[in-house]
C-alpha positions in Angstrom: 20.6 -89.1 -31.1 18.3 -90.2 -33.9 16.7 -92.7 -31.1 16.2 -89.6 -28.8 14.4 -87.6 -31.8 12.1 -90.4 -32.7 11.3 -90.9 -29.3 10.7 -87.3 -29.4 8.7 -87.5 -31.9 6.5 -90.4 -31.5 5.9 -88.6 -28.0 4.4 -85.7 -29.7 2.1 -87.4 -32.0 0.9 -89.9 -29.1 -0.1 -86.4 -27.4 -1.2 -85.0 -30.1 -3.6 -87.9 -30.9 -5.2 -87.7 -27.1 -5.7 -84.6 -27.4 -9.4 -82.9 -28.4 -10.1 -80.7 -30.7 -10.6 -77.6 -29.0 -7.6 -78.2 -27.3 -5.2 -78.2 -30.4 -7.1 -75.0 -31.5 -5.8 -73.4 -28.1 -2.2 -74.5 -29.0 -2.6 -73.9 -32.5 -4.0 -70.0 -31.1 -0.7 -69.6 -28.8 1.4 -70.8 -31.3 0.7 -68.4 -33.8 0.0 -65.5 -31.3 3.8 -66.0 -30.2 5.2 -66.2 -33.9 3.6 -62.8 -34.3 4.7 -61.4 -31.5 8.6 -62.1 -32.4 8.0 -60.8 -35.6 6.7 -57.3 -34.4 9.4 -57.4 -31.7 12.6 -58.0 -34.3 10.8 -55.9 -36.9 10.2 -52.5 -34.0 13.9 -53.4 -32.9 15.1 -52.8 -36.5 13.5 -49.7 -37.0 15.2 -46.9 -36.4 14.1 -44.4 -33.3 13.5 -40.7 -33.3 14.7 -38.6 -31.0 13.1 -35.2 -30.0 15.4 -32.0 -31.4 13.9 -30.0 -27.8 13.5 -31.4 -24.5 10.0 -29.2 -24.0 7.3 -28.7 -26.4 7.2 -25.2 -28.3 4.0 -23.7 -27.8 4.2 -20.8 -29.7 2.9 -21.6 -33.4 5.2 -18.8 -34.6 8.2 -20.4 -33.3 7.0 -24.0 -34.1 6.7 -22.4 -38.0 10.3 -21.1 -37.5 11.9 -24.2 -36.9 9.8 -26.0 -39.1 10.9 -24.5 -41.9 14.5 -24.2 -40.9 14.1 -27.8 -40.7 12.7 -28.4 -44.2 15.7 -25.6 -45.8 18.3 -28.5 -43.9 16.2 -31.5 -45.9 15.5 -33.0 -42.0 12.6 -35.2 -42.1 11.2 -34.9 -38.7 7.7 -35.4 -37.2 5.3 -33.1 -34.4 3.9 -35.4 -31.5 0.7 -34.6 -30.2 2.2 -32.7 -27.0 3.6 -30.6 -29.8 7.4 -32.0 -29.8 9.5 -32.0 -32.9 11.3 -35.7 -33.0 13.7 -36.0 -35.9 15.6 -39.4 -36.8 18.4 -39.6 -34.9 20.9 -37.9 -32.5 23.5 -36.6 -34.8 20.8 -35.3 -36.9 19.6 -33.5 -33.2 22.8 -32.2 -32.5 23.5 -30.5 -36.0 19.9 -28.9 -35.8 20.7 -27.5 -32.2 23.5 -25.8 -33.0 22.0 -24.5 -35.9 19.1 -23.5 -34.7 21.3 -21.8 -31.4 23.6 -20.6 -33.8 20.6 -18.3 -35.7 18.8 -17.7 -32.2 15.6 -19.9 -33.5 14.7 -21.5 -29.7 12.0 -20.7 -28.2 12.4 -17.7 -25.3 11.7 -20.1 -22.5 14.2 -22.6 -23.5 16.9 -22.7 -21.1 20.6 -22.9 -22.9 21.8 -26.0 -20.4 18.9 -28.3 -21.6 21.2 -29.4 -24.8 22.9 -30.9 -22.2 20.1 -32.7 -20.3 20.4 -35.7 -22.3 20.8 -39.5 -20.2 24.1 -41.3 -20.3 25.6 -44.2 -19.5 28.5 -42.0 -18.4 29.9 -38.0 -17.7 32.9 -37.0 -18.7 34.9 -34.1 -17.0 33.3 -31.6 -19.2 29.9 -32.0 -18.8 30.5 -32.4 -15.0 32.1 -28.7 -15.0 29.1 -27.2 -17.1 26.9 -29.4 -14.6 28.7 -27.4 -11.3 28.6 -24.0 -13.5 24.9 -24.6 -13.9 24.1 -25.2 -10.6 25.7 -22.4 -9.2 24.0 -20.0 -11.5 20.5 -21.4 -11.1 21.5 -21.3 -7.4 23.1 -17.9 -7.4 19.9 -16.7 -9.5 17.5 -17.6 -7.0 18.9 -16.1 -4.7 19.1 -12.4 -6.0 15.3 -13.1 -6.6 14.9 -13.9 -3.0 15.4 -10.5 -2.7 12.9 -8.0 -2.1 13.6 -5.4 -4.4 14.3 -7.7 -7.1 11.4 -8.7 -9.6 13.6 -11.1 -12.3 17.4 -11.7 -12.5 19.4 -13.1 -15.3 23.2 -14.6 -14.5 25.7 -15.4 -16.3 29.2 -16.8 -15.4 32.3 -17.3 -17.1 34.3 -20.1 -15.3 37.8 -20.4 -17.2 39.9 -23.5 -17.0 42.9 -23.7 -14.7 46.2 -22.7 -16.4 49.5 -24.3 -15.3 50.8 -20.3 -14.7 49.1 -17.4 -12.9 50.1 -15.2 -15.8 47.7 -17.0 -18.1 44.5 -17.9 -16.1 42.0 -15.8 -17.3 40.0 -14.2 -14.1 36.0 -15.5 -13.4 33.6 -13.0 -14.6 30.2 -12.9 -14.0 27.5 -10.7 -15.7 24.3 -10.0 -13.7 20.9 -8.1 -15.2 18.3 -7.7 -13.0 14.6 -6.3 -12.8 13.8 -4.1 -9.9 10.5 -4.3 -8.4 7.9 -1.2 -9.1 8.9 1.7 -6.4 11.9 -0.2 -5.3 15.0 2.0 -4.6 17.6 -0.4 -5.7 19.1 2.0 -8.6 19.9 4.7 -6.4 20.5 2.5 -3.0 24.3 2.2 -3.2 23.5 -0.1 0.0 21.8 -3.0 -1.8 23.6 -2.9 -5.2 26.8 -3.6 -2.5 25.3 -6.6 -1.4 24.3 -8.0 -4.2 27.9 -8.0 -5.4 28.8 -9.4 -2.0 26.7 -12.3 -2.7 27.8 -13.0 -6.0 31.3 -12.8 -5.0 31.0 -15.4 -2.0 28.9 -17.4 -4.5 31.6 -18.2 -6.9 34.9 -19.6 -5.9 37.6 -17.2 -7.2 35.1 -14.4 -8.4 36.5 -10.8 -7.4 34.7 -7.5 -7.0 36.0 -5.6 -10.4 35.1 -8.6 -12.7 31.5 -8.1 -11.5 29.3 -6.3 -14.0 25.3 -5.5 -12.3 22.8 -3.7 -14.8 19.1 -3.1 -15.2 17.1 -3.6 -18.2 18.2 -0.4 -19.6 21.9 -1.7 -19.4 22.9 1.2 -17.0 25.9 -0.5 -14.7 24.3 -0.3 -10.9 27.8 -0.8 -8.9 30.1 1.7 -10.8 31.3 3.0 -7.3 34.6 4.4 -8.8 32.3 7.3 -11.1 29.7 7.9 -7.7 30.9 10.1 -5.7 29.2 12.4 -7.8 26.2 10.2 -6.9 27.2 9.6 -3.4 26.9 13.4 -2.3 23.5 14.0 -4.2 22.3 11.0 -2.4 23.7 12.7 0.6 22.1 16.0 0.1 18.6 14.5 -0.9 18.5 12.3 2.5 19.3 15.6 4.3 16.2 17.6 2.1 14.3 14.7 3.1 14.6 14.7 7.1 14.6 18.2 6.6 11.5 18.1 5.1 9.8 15.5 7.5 11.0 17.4 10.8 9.6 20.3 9.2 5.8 18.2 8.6 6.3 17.0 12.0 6.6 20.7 13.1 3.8 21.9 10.8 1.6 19.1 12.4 2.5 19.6 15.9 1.3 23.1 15.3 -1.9 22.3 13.2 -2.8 19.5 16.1 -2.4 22.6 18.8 -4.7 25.1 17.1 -7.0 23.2 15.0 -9.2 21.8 18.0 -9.3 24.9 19.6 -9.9 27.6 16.0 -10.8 24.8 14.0 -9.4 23.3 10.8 -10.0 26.0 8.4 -8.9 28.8 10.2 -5.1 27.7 10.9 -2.7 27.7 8.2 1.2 27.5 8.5 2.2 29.7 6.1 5.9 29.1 6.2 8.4 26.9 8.4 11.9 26.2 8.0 14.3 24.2 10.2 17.9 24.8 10.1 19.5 21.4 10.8 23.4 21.0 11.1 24.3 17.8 9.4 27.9 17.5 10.8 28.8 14.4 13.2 30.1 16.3 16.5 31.6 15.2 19.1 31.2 17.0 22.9 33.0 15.9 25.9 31.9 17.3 29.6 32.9 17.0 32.8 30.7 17.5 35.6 31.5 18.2 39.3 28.4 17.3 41.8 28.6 17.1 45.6 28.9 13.9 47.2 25.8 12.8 49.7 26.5 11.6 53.2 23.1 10.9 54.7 20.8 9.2 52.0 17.3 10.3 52.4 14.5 8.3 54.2 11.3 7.2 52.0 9.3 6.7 55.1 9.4 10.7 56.2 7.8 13.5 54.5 10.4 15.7 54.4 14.0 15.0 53.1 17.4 14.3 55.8 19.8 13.9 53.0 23.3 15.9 53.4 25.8 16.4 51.3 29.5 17.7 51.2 31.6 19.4 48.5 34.4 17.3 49.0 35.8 14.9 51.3 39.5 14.6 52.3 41.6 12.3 50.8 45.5 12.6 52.0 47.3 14.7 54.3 50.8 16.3 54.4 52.5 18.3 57.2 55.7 19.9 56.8 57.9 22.3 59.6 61.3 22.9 59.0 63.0 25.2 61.9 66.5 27.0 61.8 68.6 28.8 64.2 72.2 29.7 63.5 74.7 32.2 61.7 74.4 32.6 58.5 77.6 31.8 55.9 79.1 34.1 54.5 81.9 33.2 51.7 85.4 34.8 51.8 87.8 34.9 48.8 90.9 32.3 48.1 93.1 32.3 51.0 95.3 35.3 51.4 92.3 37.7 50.4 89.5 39.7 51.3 86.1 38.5 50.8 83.9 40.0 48.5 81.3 40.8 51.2 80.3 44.4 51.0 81.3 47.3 53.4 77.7 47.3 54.6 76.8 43.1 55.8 80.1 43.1 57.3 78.6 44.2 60.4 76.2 41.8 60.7 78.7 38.9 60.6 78.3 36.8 63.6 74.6 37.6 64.2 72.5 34.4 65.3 69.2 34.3 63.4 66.1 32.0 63.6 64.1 30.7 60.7 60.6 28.2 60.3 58.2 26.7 58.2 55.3 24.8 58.6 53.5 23.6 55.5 50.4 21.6 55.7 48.8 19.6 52.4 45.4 18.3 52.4 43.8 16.3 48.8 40.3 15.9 49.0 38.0 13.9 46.4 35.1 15.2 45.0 32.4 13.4 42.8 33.0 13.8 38.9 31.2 12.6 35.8 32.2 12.8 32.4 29.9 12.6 29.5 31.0 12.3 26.0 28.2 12.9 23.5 27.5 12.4 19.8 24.6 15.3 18.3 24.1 14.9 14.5 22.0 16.1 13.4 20.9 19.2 15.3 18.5 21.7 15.1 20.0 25.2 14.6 17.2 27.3 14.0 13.6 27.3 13.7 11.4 30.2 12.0 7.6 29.3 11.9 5.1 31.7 10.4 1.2 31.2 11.1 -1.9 33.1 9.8 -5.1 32.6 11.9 -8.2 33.4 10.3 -11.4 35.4 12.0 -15.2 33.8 12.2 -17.7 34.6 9.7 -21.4 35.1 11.4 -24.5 34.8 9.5 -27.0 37.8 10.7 -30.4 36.5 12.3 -33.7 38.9 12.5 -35.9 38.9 15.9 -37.4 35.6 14.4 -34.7 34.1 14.2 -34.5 34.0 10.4 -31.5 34.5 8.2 -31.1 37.6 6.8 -30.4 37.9 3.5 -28.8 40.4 0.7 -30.8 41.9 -2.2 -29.3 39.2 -4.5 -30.4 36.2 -2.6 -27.3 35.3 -0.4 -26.6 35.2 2.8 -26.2 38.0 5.5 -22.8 37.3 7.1 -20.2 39.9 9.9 -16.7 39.3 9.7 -15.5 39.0 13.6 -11.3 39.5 13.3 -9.1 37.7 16.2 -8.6 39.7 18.9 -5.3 40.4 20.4 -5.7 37.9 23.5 -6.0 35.2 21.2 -3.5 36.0 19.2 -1.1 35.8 22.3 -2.5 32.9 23.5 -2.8 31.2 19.8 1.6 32.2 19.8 2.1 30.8 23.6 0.3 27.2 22.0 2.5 27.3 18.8 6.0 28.1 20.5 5.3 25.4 22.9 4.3 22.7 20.1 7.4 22.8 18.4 9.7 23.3 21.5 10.3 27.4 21.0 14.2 28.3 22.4 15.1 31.6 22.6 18.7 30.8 23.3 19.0 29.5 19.5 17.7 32.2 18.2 13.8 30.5 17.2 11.1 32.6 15.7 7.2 32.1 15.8 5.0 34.3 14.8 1.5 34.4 14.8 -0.9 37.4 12.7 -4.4 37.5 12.1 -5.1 37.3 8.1 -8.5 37.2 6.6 -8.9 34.6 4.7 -10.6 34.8 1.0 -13.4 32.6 1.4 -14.8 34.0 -1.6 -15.3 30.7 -3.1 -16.9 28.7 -0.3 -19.3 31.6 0.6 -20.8 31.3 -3.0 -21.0 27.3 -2.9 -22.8 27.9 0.4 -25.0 30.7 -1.0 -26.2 28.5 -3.6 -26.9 25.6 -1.8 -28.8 28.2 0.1 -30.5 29.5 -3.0 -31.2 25.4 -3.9 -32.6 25.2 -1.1 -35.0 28.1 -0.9 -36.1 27.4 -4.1 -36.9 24.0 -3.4 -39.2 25.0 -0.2 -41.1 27.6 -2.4 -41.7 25.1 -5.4 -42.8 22.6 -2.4 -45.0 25.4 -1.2 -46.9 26.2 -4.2 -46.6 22.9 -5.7 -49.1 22.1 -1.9 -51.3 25.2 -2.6 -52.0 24.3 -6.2 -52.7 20.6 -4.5 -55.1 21.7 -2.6 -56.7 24.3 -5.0 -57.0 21.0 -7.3 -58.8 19.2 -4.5 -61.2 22.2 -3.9 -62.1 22.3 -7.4 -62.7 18.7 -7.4 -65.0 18.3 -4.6 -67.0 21.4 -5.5 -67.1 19.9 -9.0 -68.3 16.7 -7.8 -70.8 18.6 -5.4 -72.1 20.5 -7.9 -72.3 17.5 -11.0 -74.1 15.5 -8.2 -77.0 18.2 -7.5 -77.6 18.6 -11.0 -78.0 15.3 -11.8 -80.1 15.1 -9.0 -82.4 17.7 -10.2 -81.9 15.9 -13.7 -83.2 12.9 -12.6 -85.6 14.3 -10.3 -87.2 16.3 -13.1 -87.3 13.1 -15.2 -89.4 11.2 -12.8 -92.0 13.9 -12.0 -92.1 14.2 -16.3 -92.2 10.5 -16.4 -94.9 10.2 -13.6 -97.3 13.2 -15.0 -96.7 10.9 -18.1 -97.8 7.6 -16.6 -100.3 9.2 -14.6 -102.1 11.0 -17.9 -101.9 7.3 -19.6 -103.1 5.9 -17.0 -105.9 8.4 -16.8 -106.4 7.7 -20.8 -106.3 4.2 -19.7 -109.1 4.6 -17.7 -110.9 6.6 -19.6 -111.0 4.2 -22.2 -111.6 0.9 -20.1 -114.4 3.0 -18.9 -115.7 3.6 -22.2 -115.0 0.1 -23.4 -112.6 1.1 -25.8 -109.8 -1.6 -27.1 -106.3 0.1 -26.0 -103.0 -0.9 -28.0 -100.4 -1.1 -25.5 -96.5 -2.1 -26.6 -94.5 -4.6 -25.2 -92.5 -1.6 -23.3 -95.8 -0.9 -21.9 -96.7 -3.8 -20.7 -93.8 -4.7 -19.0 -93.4 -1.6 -17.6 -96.6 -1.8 -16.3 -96.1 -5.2 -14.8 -93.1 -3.9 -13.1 -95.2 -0.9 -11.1 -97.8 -3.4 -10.1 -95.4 -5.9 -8.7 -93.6 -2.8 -7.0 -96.9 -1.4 -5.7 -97.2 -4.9 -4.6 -94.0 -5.7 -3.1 -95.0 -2.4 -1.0 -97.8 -3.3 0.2 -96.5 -6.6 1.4 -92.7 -5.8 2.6 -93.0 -2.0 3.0 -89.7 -2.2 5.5 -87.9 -4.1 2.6 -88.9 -1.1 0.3 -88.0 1.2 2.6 -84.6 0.1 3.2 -83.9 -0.2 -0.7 -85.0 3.2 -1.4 -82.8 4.7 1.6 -79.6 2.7 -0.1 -80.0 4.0 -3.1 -80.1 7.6 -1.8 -77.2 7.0 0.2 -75.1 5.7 -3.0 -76.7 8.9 -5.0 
């Protein structure tokens, strides 16, 4: 052994001693990197670990504050992750808290009770695999009733008791159901649907019978208390029979509207009253009909018909004849003794007589049909009453324009329904909803003038709108055009005086230039210096290079002069 080790150990410094020096820094680096990585492994192992109190996070800061502080009442040190879970130290610690917390109805609202036992095990024990089964079937049982249609949210609760050793002492299975209906759903009054849903809560659950099932809404009204409904039952009854009452009677009132409307017109057809008698009760009719039988079918091919028929045809036959020819008996007393034959058929003793009878018997079969028939309901009577409205006409004058009254409205003749149409107008309606005199219908139809007070003034208005709206158009054109009038003679007559402005300027400027230029003159002639401005003088460059330009381009000069009286 102590060979072995110095062997060993001679190995290791020999090794040791080839190798370089960056090599022993890399072992040197991997040796310590693995010493403090056993460290942090025992020391993390050591440590105790949290466990979260909640399987979810709480969202709500309220509730989070709530259980916080519950927390810190209990001296529980516990810590909120970053996904906003509370983790306290350990699992009894978790437990307490949870039924502490259940206990004073701390959860949050979306925690579901059966999460305390979503926790991972090695193993189950019979318990937790009977609340398991219970769970399921609720969450099961649940989705169901929310399959539903009518059915916005449903809540279930069952109560699954253990099995006793006697009958006498197991406690039944209950289960509690609240549900939500769905806005306009019928399912509180719908004995129907409130049926089924206890039908599929009782096949749900094993054992689970009709009275231990408790259904309410929100309002914790019981929906299948059928014992205390038959109350319920025949005002349910009566309101289905008011409503097919009431839609036979809109499907008679729009039969009738859909005759006359097209032909009077919406407005002038109203259905003042109509009532339909129906008899509710289920009967039952049987009849038995008797029709002749037919011998010779009839042949498609003709146009006219060979079929023959017969009342009856024979079936059986019976013939009987009995004949007789003799003396008839006739009794005597006992022996020793008269008969008791009286004095007067004594004397026809001994007489031969001859009797017969023939009987003949014939069955014949005829062709029967019997026809059993279920009416409910039925129509018993029908009253319909019916106004029909006249026409109002607006008056025209010879030009075709509407006439109208001293206040502004409109002209109109009242033209009543004439007798003809109202017999024609009762002939449509009777045969629109199926008239029978037999049981006793009644239609009526009577001309009634309708007020149509309120739509004459609407339309008079809009009239009067309307008017008024062409007349502000019309003067609103006529001062248009007055406005243009003005304006061009304005403009005509601005233009001519300035043109008689300007023209009086020039001649007063030329007599002016032409007396300085006669002073001019004048003085040139006399040799007499003349002062002349600079105005002057360019002015009087200006004329000589015009009177020049004349005289060189006088179709240039003309053309100027005629644009500048076309612009004036």
């Amino acid at each position: 052994m102590n060979n072995w080790l110095t062997n060993t150990a001679r190995q290791i410094r020999d090794l040791w001693g080839k190798w370089k020096p960056l090599q022993k820094g890399v072992f040197v680096a991997v040796l310590v990197a693995a010493v403090i990585g056993i460290v942090l492994l025992v020391s993390f192992s050591a440590a105790p670990r949290a466990v979260p109190l909640i399987s979810r996070a709480v969202i709500d800061d309220v509730e989070l504050n709530r259980i916080t502080t519950r927390l810190d009442q209990e001296n529980v040190s516990y810590s909120v992750t970053a996904d906003r879970r509370i983790m306290v130290p350990d699992e009894s610690t978790a437990q307490r808290m949870r039924a502490i917390l259940t206990r004073e109805d701390l959860l949050p609202r979306d925690t579901d009770p059966w999460e305390l036992f979503d926790i991972d095990r090695w193993t189950q024990t019979d318990f937790e695999r009977n609340v398991n089964l219970q769970r399921s079937i609720t969450r099961q049982l649940q989705q169901h009733i929310v399959a539903l249609d009518d059915v916005d949210a449903a809540s279930v609760n069952l109560v699954i008791p253990q099995a006793e050793l006697f009958r006498d002492d197991q406690n039944p299975v209950t289960a509690s159901v609240i549900i939500t209906p769905k806005p306009g759903s019928d399912i509180r009054e719908n004995r129907r649907k409130i049926e089924g849903i206890e039908k599929l809560i009782q096949f749900a659950v094993e054992g689970l019978r009709s009275e231990h099932i408790t259904i309410t809404d929100r309002a914790g009204i019981v929906l299948n208390d059928f014992e205390g409904m038959e109350g319920f039952d025949r005002l349910e009854l009566t309101r289905r029979e008011f409503n097919l009452k009431r839609e036979v009677e809109g499907r008679y009132i729009k039969a009738i509207h859909d005759a006359l409307s097209q032909i009077y017109g919406q407005s002038r057809v109203k259905v003042v009253n109509i009532d339909v008698d129906l008899l509710m009760g289920v009967r039952t009719s049987e009849t038995e009909e008797v029709f002749p039988i037919e011998t010779v079918p009839d042949d498609p091919r003709t146009p006219f018909s060979e079929r023959e028929f017969v009342m009856s045809v024979p079936r059986s036959t019976e013939m009987l004849e009995e004949l007789y020819e003799g003396t008839g008996f006739n009794p005597q007393g006992p022996p020793g003794q008269e008969g008791q034959t009286p004095p007067a058929y004594r004397d026809l003793d001994g007489m031969v007589g001859r009797w017969s009878n023939v009987e003949s018997r014939t069955n014949y079969e005829m062709n029967t049909r019997r026809l059993y028939e279920e009416k409910s309901p039925e129509i018993r009577r029908m009253t319909a009453s019916i106004a029909l409205d006249g026409v109002w006409r607006k008056q025209y004058d010879e030009q075709g324009n509407l006439v109208t009254n001293p206040d502004g409205s409109i002209a109109r003749e009242y033209v009543p329904v004439s007798q003809d149409e109202l017999d024609r107008a009762l002939d449509l309606a009777r045969n629109a909803v199926g008239f029978s005199q037999a049981r006793g219908d009644s239609v009526s139809v009577q001309h009634i003038q309708f007020d149509r007070s309120l739509e004459h003034e609407e339309e008079d208005a809009a009239f009067r709108r309307r008017r008024q709206i062409q007349m502000i158009i019309l003067y609103s054109l006529i001062g248009i055009a007055i406005l243009l009038v003005s304006f061009i003679v304005f403009r005509l007559i601005s233009r001519e005086i300035e043109r008689r402005r300007r023209l009086r300027e020039e001649e007063l400027a030329r007599q002016h230039q032409a007396m300085r230029e006669a002073a001019l003159r004048s003085a040139e002639e006399e040799g007499t210096d003349v002062e002349m401005s600079v105005e002057e003088r360019a002015r009087l460059e200006m004329q000589e290079n015009a009177i020049n330009m004349a005289r060189e381009h006088p179709e240039d000069v003309a053309q100027l002069i005629r644009t500048w009286l076309m612009e004036e």
